[in-house]
N, C-alpha and C positions, 0 to 999 in steps of 0.2 A: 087737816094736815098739821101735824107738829114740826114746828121750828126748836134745833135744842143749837143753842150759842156756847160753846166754850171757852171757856178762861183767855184764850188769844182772842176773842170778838168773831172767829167762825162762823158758822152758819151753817147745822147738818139737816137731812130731811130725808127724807122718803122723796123721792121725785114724783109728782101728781101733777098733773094740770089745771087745779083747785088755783095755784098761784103763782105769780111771774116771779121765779126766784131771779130770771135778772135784774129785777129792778133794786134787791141788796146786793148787786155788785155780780163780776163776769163769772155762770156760776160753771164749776168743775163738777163733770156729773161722769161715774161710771159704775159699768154693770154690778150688781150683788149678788142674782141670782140669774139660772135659767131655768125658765118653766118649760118643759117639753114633752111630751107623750112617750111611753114607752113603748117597746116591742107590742105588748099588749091591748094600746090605742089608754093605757090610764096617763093619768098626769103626774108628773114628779116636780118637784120644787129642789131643785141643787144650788146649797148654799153657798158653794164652796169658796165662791171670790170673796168671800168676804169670812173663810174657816169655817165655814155652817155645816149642817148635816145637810143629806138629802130629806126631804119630806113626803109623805106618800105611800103608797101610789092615793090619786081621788078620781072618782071618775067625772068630774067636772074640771073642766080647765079651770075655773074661776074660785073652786074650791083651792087647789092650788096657787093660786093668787090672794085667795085669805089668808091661806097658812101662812105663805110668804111674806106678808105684810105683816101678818100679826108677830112672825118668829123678830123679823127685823126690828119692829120697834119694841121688844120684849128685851132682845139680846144685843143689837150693835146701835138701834139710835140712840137712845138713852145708856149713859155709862153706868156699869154696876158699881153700886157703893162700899 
């Protein structure tokens, strides 16, 4: 799990249950993506709450949940320089 702290002392993450991010204080967590099955029974990764693309289709849910995570901390947890 990456912790990336920002210049105010924030505190961003991927949400995992690897670690109790309440215990650095009350944390503010919401959606990035929704992983969902298409018409076709594939999986798609929709980035959009967070301005992403969609990803997909995979025919594993969890394939989908790779991409997700990988796009995430590729593109919005870590700031580009």
């Amino acid at each position: 799990m990456q912790l990336v702290i920002d210049p105010a002392g924030q505190v961003h993450a991927i949400y995992d249950e690897d670690f109790d991010l309440a215990a650095l204080g009350p944390p503010v967590i919401r959606r990035a993506s929704h992983v969902e099955p298409g018409p076709d029974g594939r999986w798609h990764a929709d980035l959009a709450p967070v301005a992403g693309p969609v990803l997909g289709p995979f025919d594993r849910r969890s394939e989908a949940l790779e991409a997700e995570r990988c796009w995430l901390e590729a593109h919005w947890l870590v700031p580009q320089a």
